[in-house]
C-alpha positions as CSV (number, residue, x, y, z in Angstrom):
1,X,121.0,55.7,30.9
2,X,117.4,55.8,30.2
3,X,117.7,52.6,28.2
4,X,120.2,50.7,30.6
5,X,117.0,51.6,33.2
6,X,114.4,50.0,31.0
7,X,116.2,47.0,30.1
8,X,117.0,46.8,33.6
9,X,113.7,46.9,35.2
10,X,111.7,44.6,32.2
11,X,114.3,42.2,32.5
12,X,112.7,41.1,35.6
13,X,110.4,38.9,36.0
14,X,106.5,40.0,35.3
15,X,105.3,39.0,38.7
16,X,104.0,42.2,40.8
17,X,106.0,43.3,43.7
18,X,103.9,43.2,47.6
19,X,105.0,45.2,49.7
20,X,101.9,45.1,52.2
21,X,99.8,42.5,53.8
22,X,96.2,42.7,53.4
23,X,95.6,43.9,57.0
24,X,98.0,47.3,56.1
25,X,96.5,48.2,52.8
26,X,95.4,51.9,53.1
27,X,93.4,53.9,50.3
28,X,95.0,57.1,51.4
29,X,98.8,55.6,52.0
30,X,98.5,54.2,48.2
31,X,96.8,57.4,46.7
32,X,100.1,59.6,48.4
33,X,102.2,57.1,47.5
34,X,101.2,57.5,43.9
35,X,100.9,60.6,43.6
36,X,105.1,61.1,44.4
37,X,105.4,58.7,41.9
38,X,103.2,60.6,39.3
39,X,105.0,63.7,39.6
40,X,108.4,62.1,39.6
41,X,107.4,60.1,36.7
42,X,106.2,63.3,34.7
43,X,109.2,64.6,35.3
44,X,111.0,61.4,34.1
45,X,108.4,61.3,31.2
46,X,108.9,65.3,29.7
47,X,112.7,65.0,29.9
48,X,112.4,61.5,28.2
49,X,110.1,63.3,25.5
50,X,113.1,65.4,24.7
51,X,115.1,63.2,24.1
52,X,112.8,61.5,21.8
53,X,110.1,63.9,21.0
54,X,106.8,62.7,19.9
55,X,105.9,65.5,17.7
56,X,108.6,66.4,15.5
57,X,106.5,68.9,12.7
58,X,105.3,71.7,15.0
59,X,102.0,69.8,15.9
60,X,100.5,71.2,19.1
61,X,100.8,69.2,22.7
62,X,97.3,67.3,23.6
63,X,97.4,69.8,26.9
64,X,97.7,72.9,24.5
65,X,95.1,71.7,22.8
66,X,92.5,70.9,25.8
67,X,93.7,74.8,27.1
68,X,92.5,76.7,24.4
69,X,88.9,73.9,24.3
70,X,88.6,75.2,27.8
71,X,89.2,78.8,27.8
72,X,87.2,78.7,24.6
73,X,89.3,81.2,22.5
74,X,93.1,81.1,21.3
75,X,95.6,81.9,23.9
76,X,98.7,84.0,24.1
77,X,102.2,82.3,24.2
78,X,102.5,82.5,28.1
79,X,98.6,81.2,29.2
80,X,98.9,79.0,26.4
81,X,102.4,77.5,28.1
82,X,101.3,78.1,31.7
83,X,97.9,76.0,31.0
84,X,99.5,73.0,29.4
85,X,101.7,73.1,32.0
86,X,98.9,72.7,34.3
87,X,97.2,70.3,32.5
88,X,100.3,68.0,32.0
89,X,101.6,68.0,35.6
90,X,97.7,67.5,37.3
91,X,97.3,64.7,35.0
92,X,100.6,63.0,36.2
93,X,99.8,63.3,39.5
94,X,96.1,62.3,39.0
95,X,97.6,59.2,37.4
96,X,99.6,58.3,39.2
97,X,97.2,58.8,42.8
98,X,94.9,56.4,40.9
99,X,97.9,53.7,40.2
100,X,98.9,54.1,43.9
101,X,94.8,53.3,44.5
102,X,94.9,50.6,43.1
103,X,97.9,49.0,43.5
104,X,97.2,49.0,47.0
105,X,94.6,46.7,46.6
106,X,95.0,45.0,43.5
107,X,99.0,44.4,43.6
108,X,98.7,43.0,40.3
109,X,98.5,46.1,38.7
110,X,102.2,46.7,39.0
111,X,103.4,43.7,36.6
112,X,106.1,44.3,34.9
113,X,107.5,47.1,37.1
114,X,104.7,49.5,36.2
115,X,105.9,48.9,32.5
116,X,101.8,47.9,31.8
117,X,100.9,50.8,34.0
118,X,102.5,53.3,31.4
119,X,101.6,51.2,28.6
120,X,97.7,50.8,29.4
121,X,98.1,54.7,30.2
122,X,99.6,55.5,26.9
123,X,96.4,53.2,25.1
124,X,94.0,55.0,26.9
125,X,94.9,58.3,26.8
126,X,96.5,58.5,22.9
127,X,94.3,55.9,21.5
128,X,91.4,56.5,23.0
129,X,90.4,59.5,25.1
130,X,92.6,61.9,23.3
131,X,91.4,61.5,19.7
132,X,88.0,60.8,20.7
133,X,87.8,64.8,22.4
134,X,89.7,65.8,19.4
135,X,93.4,66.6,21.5
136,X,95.3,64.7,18.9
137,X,95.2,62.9,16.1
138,X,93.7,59.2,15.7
139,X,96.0,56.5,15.6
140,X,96.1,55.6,12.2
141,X,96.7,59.0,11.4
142,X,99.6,59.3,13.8
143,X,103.1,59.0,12.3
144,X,105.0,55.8,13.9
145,X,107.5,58.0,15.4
146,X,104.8,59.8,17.4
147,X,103.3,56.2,18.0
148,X,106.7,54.8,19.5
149,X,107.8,58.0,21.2
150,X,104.5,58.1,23.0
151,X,105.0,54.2,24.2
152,X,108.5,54.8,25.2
153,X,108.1,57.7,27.1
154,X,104.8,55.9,29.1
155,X,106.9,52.6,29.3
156,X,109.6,55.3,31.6
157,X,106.4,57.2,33.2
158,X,105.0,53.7,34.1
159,X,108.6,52.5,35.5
160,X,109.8,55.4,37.4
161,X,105.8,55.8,38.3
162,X,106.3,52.3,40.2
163,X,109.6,52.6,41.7
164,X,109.0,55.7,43.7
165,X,105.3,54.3,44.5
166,X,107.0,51.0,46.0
167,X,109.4,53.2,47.9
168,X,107.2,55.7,49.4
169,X,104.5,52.9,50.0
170,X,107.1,51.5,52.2
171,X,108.1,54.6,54.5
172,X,104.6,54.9,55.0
């Protein structure tokens, strides 16, 4: 199903869909607009991860991780969960706020259906940001499963990420 979706959706051309007119953009329209769409497309993202999980060997989750940096000491099993948790979901939502942003002025942003959206996520965040604050490990050291699994399961945050975006964008 997940696949059949993906297939579906780059199948189409890479042009970016408009769906407003340069008089009707709106900063705060695209920022709620995105922000549905993060959340739904975190959700799409975590049940695509378990399906195909990234981390296979007991490694901990990059929002683990950044829990513990933050509270400065080791958690306990249910801060520990509750904090990722946290983590995880804000930075969906933050995500994908800033991908409604922009897409509402810079409509080329959602090539590809949001496919480049989740991939230029998954760069930044994996190959860059995350190893470079010490939430996971650098690329080279990362096993190709947990390299693939991450870019599948951005290409599905980036897709789903769009097609709620579009949809709210145009109730609003």
């Amino acid at each position: 199903m997940i696949v059949d979706f993906i297939e579906q959706r780059l199948a189409q051309p890479a042009t970016a869909r408009v769906e407003t007119h340069p008089g009707e953009r709106s900063l705060w329209k695209g920022i709620a607009a995105g922000l549905v769409g993060g959340l739904l497309a975190t959700a799409a993202k975590t049940l695509a991860e378990k399906v195909y999980p990234p981390r296979t060997h007991g490694e901990p989750e990059p929002p683990e991780v950044l829990a513990e940096k933050v509270a400065g000491h080791p958690l306990d099993g249910a801060s520990k969960t509750i904090a990722a948790e946290t983590i995880h979901w804000a930075f969906g939502a933050a995500a994908g706020a800033a991908y409604g942003a922009l897409a509402e002025y810079y409509p080329a942003a959602t090539a590809r259906q949001g496919a480049n959206f989740g991939m230029t996520l998954m760069a930044l965040t994996h190959e860059g940001v995350l190893p470079a604050m010490g939430l996971s490990a650098e690329p080279a050291e990362q096993t190709t499963r947990e390299r693939s699994s991450e870019m599948a399961t951005h290409v599905v945050f980036g897709l789903v990420a769009e097609v709620v975006r579009s949809n709210v964008r145009s109730f609003l």
